[in-house]
N, C-alpha and C positions, 0 to 999 in steps of 0.2 A: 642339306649337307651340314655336317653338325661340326664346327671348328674348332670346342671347349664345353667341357660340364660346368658352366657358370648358369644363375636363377636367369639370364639375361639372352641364354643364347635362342637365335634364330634361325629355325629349319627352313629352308629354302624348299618348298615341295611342286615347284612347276620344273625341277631336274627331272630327269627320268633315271629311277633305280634309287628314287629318295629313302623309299622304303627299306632299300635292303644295307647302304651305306649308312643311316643313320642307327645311333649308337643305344643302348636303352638308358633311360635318367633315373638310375637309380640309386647316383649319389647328391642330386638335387633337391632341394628343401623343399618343404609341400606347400604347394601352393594355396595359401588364401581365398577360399567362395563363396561369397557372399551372395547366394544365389537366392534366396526371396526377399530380399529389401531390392537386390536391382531390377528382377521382375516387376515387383510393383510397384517398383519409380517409374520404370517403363513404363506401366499400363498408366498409373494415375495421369502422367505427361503426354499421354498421346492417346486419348480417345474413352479407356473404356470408364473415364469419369462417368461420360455419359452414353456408355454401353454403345458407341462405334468403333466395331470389331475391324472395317478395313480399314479407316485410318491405323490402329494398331499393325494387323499385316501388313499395310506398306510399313510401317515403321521397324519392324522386324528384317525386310527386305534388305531395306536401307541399311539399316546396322549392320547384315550379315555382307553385305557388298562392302560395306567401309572394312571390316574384318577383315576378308579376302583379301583385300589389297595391304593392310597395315601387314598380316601376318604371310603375305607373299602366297597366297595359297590360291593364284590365279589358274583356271581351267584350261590350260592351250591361249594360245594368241590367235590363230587363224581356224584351228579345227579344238573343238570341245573336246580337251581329254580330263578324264575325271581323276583327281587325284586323293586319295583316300586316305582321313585323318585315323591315327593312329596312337598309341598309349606311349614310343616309343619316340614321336614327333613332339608333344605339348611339352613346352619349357617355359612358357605363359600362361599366364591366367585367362588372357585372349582365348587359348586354341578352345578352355570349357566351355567359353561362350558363344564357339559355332553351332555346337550340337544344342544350343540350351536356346539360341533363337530361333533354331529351326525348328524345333517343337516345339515352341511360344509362336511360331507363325503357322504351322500347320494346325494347331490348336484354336488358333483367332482364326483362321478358317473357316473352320469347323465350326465354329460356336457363328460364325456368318451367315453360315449356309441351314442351321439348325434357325436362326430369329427369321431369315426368307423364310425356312420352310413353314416355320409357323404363322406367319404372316399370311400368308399365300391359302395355306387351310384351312385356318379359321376363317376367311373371306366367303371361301367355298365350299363352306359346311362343315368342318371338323377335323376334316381328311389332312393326311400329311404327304406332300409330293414326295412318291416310292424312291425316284432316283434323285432330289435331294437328300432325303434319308441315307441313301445309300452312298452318295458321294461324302458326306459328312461323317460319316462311317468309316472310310477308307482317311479322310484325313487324318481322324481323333488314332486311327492304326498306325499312320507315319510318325505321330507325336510320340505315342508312345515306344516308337523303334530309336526315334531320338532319344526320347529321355532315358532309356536303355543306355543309347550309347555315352550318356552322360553319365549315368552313375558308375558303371566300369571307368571312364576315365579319372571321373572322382577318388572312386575306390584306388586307383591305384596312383594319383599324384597329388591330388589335393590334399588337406588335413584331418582331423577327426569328421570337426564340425561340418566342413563342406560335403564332405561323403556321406555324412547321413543326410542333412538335406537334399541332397541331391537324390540319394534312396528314396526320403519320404515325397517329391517331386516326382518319379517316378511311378510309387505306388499309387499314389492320385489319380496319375492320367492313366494307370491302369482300370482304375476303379471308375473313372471317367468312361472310356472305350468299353468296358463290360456291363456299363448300366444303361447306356445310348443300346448297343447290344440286347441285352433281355436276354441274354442266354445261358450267364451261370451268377445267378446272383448269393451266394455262398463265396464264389471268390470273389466279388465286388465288395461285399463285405469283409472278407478278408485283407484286401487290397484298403479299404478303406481306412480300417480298426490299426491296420499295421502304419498308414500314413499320420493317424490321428496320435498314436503313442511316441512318435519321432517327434512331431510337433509340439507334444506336451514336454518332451523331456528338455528338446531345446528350449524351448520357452526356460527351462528351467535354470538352467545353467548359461541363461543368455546376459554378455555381461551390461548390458546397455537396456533402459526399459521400450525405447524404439522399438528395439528386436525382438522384445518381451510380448510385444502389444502385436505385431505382426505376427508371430505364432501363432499367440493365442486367438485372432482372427481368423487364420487357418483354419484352426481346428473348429471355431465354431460355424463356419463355411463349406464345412464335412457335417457338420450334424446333421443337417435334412437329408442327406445321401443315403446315413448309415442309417436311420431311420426310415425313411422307404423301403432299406435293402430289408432291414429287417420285416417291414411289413409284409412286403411280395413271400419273404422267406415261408412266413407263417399263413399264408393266404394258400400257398402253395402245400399244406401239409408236412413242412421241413420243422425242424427244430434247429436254433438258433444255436451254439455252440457259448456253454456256459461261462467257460472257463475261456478269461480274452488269450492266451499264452497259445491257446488250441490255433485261432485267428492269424495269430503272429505266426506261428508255424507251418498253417495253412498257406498263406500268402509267400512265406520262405520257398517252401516247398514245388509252388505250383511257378515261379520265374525260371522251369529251367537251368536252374543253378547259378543264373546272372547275378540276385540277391541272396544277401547274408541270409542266413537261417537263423533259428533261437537266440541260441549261445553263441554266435559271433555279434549277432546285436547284441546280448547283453553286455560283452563286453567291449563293445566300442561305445554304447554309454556309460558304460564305467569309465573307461579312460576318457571320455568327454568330460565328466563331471570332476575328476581328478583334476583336469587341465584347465577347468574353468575354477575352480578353488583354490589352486596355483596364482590363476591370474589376479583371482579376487583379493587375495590377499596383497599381493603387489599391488594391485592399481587403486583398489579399492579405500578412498577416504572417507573420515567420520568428521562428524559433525555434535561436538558437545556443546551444553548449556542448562544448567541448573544442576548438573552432576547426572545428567543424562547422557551416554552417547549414541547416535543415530549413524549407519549408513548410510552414504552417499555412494550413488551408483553412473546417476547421469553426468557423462563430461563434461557438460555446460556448468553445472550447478559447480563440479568440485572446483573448473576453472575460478569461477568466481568468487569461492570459497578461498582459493589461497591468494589470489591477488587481494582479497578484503583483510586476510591475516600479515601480508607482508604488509599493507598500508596502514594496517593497526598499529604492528609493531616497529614500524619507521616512524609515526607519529610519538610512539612512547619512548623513543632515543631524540627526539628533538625535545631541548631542555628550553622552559621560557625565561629567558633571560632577561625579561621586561619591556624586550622592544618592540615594537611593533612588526619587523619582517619578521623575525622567532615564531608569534603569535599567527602571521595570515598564514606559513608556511608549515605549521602545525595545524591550523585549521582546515588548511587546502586537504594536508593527507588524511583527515578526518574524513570528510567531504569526500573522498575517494575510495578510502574505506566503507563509508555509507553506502553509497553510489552501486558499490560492489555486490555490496548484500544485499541492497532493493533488484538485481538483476538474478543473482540467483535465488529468489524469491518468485522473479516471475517466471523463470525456466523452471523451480518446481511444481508452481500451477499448470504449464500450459505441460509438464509430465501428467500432469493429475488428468486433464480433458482428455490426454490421447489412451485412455485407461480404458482396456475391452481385453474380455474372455472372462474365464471361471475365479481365476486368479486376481480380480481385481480388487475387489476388500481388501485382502492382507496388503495390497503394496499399496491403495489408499491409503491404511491407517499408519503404511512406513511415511509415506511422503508427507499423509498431513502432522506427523510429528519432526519431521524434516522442515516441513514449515516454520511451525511454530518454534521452532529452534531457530532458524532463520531469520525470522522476525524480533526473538527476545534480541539477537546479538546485533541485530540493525539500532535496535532502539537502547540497549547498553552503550552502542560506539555515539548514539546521541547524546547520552545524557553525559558521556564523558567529554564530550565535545563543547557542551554547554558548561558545565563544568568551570573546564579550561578560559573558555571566554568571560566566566563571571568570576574568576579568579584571578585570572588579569586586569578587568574593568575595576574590581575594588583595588587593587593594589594601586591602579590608577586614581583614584578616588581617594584614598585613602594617602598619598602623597600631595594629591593637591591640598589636603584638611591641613597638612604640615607642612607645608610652607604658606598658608595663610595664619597658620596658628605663632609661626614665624615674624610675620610682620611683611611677608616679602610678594611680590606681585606675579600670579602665573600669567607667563609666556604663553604664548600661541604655538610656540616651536617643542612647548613640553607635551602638549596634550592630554592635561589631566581631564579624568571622565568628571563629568558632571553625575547627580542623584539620580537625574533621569534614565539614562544612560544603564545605571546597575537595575534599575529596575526593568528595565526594559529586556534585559538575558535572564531577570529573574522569573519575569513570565516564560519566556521559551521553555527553561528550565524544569517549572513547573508543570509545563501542558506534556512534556514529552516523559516527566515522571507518573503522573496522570495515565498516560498510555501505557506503560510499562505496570500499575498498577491494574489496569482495564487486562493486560495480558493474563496477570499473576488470576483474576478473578475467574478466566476465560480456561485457564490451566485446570483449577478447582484440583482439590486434594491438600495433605500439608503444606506442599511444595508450594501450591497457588498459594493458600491462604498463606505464609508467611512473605513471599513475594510482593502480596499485597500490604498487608505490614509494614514491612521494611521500604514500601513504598510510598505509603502514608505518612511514614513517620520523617523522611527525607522531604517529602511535600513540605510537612511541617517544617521545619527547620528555611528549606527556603520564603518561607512569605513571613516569618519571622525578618530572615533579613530580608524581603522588599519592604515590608511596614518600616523598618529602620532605615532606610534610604528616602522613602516617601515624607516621612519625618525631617529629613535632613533637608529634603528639596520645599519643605514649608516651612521649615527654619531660615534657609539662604532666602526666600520672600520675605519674611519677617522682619531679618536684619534689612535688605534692602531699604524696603519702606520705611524704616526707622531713619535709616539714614539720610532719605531723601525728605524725609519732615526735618529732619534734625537742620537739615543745608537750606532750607526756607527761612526765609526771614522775617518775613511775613506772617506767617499762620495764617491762614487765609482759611475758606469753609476746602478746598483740596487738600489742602496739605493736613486739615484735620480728617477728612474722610481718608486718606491714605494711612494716617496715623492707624483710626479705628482700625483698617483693614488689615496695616501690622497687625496688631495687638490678636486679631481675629483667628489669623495664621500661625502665631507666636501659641496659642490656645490648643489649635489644632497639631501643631508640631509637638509640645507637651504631652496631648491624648496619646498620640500614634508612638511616640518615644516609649510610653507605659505600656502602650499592648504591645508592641515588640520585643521590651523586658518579657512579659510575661509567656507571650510565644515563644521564643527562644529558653524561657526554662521550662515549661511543656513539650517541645520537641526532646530538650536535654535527657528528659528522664524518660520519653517513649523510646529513642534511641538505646540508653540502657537498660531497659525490662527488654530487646529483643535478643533472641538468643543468638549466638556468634558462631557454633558449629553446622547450620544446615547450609543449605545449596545459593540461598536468598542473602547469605549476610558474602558470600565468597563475591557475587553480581552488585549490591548496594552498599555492602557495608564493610568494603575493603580497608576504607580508611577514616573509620570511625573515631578513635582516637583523637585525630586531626580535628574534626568535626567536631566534638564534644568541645575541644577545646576553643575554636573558634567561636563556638554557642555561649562559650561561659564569656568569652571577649566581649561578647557582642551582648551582652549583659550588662557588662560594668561601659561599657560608653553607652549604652544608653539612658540609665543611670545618671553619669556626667554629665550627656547632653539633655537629659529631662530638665538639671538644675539651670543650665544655658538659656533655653526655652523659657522656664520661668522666671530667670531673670527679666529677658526682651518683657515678657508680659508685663513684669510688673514695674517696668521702666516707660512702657507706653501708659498703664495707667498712672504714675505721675504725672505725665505731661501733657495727658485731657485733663488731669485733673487740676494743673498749673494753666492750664489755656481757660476752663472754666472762671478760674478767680483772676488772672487778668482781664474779663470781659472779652475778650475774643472767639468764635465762631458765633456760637448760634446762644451763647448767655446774654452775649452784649445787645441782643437786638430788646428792642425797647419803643412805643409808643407815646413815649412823652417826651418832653423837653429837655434834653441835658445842658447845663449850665456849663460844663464844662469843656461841653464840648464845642460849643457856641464863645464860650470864650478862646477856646486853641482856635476858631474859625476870623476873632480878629474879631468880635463885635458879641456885644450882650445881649443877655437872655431873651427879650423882647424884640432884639431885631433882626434873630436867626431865624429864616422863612420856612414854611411846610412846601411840601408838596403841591396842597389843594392849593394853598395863596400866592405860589408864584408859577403859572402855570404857562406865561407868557414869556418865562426865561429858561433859557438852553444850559440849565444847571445841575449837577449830579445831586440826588439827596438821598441816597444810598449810601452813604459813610465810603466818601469821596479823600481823597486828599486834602489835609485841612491847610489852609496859609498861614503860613507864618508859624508852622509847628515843626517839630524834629522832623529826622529824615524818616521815614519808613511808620509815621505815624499817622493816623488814620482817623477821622471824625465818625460820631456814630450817626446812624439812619435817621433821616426827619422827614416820614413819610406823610403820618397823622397826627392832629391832634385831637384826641376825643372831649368834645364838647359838654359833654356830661360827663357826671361824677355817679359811682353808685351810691344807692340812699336807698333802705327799705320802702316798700311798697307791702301797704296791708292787704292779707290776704282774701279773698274772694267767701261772702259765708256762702255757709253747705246749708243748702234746702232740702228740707225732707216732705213729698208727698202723702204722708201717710194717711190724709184723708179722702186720698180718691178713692180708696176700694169701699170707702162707705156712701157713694153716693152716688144717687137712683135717676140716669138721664133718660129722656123723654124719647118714646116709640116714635118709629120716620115709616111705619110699614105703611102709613098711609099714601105715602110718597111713591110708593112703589107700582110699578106696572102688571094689572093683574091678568092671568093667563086667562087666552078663548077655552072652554068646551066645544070640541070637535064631534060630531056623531063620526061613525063607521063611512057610511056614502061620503061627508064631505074631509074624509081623509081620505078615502079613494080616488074622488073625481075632485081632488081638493089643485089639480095640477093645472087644472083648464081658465082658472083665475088667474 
């Protein structure tokens, strides 16, 4: 009983005279059918994964009994009355899917009774049981009466797209029932040919590659069909029907008038194709990068496509204002951004796996440049990201150098970055320009090779500045160490090896100050030979300007601070070279006597003891503290005394043999042991001795 033309209303059909009371809906919107993706959600979900045909029938049962009851289409309460769905009853998308599981169950039937039947015969020689054969026959008959009465209801409430699937679903299980049959294989093949070109066309105008992929499986799931059919055709003495239009016509022709014919198919693939180029336009997003643009077709991918674009561009309205929440909350949106793009990265690939039928090259070669757009702009929003980070840490950096250069003490509460610090975003920097240059190579053509360029040439410029920070963090050594000699009062052999190691670092900070100059005006001038109109300078070389001028900065302080460095150097070497001439470290040591120092010790020359001769006292003679001398002053070592003086020693004469090669020594052969003479017999029998 029908109480409103709304998309929602519900026909009551356990009334009696539903039929005649209910209204026809033919001011109702068409309904939505998505009829072979839930087919074969169906099946993959319940059995015929692994080709069990009655778990699917019961599963088919079950759905058409939950049906029944959701859409009230119960048979009597007490006595079975049959209540008969109708074109004039479905105001849901439910009512298509009575008829469409009850030929998806009569059909798994059927294909149950067809694996017994060959099961059972090939056991028993060959043979195939006649009245399975034959019951399997009558069911693949009931499926196709169903899918009959599916496409009529298609045809008349559903939409473009649903009604031709639902035709080309039809035509299958016809061509199904006629080749189990053996009896007219000319319409099997027609049946087939006509299911196969519905299949292709949706495929075509399918707006999602899922749907795409599932077509096209279809249709190559028909191939071994139409290919038998045509075999038997030609086995048979037929000829095969050259022209496929004849096929299509055929198959119109011989439904009885249920299915379209020619020109009513072609025009409901016209207006299919119309309405999916409608859509496409509306829904369909792109995806640019290097001045390429790519469609984007899967909803996954575009989803993650625009959530990566708004978090791009909420990152580039948050301004750094120097503080530290500014920065983690621009870097967060970064990071989110990224995040965004590595996921529709991997919903493009796992599109790429689900890729089957004739059709898959071309949408390969769409995706994998879908890819690689995908991935340039992942690793664009990195190096922007880095960027940011190493542009904050030097301004960090770069304010702590001025308030020491001030006179004034950084706080713990300001957080200026130390050298290390810049160098350590400068690597990130560089590894993820590296990859962006690995892309550009990977691209190959102008477009790569300047990519790559303009990638090299940004490399450059960064390790220009990490050598200048690495310089800087062996300069803050330098001065250290200087300082902490300088606070000793002593000089002692540490405070002079710390000295040296200044001076060491102070060397090495000099060197690195000079190759930094020098990288940074080789970056300068690779930067300006690159040219500024292709696709590579729009991705790298946005803000070139900036850059250049930075490079020339980063110039002239290193320059300044090369002359800094060589100051330290040449203030350490003063003061080896002042610790030298005061006798301290390692000049003052000495093996003889110092008078002087035996006098600062309170007692003369003669009565200041070694080593060797007081060996029975518990006294320093390593340049100990001396008594009775200033504070902080120090006696030298009185370890040995050498006993001896040097004094030439004449040298050794040179003897020359020259007369032994003239002279004649006397023969020993007599000395020697002369050998037996053996005969033959007593080297034979020579063993028995």
């Amino acid at each position: 009983m029908a109480e409103d033309q709304t998309e929602t209303m519900d026909v009551d059909l356990t009334q009696t005279g539903a039929e005649e009371t209910a209204s026809a809906p033919a001011q109702l919107n068409p309904l939505p059918l998505a009829l072979l993706s839930t087919i074969k959600t169906a099946q993959a979900q319940n059995g015929l994964r692994h080709g069990d045909y009655m778990r699917y029938r019961k599963h088919c049962a079950s759905r058409l009994q939950s049906l029944f009851k959701v859409l009230k289409m119960h048979h009597g309460r007490t006595k079975y009355q049959k209540r008969k769905l109708d074109v004039h009853h479905i105001t849901d998308v439910r009512h298509l899917y009575v008829p469409l599981f009850n030929a998806e169950r009569a059909w798994a039937y059927a294909m149950e009774l067809k694996k017994e039947a060959e099961a059972r015969g090939g056991g028993a020689g060959g043979g195939v049981d006649p009245r399975k054969r034959h019951h399997l026959v009558g069911r693949l008959a009931k499926a196709v009466l169903w899918a009959s009465e599916l496409a009529r209801f298609a045809a008349a409430r559903s939409d473009t797209r649903g009604s031709l699937e639902a035709e080309a679903y039809c035509c299958w299980m016809g061509g199904n029932l006629l080749l189990e049959r053996e009896s007219d294989w000319e319409m099997a093949l027609a049946k087939f040919t006509r299911a196969k070109r519905l299949w292709q066309e949706l495929a075509k105008v399918c707006p999602d590659l899922e749907g795409q992929s599932l077509c096209l499986a279809q249709v190559e799931e028909m191939e071994p069909n139409i290919r038998y059919c045509n075999y038997r055709i030609s086995r048979a003495g037929g000829a095969v029907p050259a022209d496929p239009a004849e096929l299509l016509a055929m198959s119109g022709a011989g439904a009885g008038g249920e299915l379209p014919g020619l020109d009513l198919l072609q025009s409901k693939l016209a207006a299919l194709a119309q309405e999916a180029q409608m859509a496409q336009a509306a829904s369909t997003s792109y995806v640019s990068w290097m001045g390429a643009t790519h469609p984007v077709r899967h909803e996954r991918v575009k989803l993650a496509l625009h959530q990566a674009a708004e978090f791009g561009a909420q990152a580039e309205q948050v301004m750094d204002s120097g503080e530290g929440d500014a920065l983690d909350s621009r870097l967060a949106l970064y990071d989110k951004a990224i995040n965004a793009l590595s996921e529709a990265k991997s919903h493009v690939r796992n599109a790429v796996k689900g890729l089957a039928g004739p059709d898959a090259e071309a949408h390969f070669k769409e995706l994998e440049a879908v890819e690689v757009a995908v991935e340039g702009l992942r690793l664009q929003r990195t190096v922007e990201r880095s960027e940011t980070h190493l542009a904050h840490t030097r301004a960090r950096f770069g304010a702590g150098l001025q308030r020491l250069a001030l006179g004034k003490k950084i706080k713990d509460k300001e957080r200026h970055a130390r050298p290390e610090e810049v160098v350590r975003v400068c690597d990130l920097l560089a590894r993820h320009l590296e990859d962006l240059a690995e892309l550009g190579a990977r691209l190959g053509g102008r477009a790569g090779e300047a990519l790559h360029d303009a990638a090299s040439a940004r490399i450059a410029a960064v390790r220009a500045v990490r050598t200048h920070h690495v310089a800087h963090a062996l300069l803050a050594a330098a001065v250290t160490a200087s300082a902490a000699a300088a606070a000793a009062a002593g000089g002692d052999a540490k405070d002079s090896a710390a000295a040296g190691a200044g001076s060491g670092k102070a060397l090495e900070a000099w060197a690195l100050f000079n190759r930094s100059q020098e990288r940074a005006a080789a970056a300068a001038e690779a930067l300006r030979a690159l040219p500024g109109g292709d696709a590579a300078a729009g991705v790298l070389l946005g803000g070139r300007e900036a850059l250049l001028a930075d490079l020339g900065e980063l110039v002239k302080q290193a320059a300044a601070y090369k002359a800094v460095a060589q100051a330290e150097l040449s203030a350490a070497e003063l003061k080896a070279k002042e610790e030298l001439l005061q006798g301290q470290g390692v000049g003052g040591l000495s093996l003889e006597q110092q008078t002087a120092a035996a006098a600062a010790g309170g007692g003369s020359a003669g009565t200041a003891p070694y080593l060797l001769d007081a060996l029975e006292k518990w006294e320093s003679f390593a340049g100990g503290a001396a008594a009775g001398a200033a504070a902080g002053a120090k006696a030298p070592p009185r370890l040995y005394k050498g006993p001896y003086g040097f004094e030439a020693i004449p040298v050794r004469p040179i003897m020359l043999d020259t007369a032994s090669g003239c002279l004649e020594y006397p023969t020993l052969e007599h000395r020697l042991r002369k050998a037996e003479k053996k005969s033959v017999l007593s080297s034979l029998f020579g063993w028995r001795r």
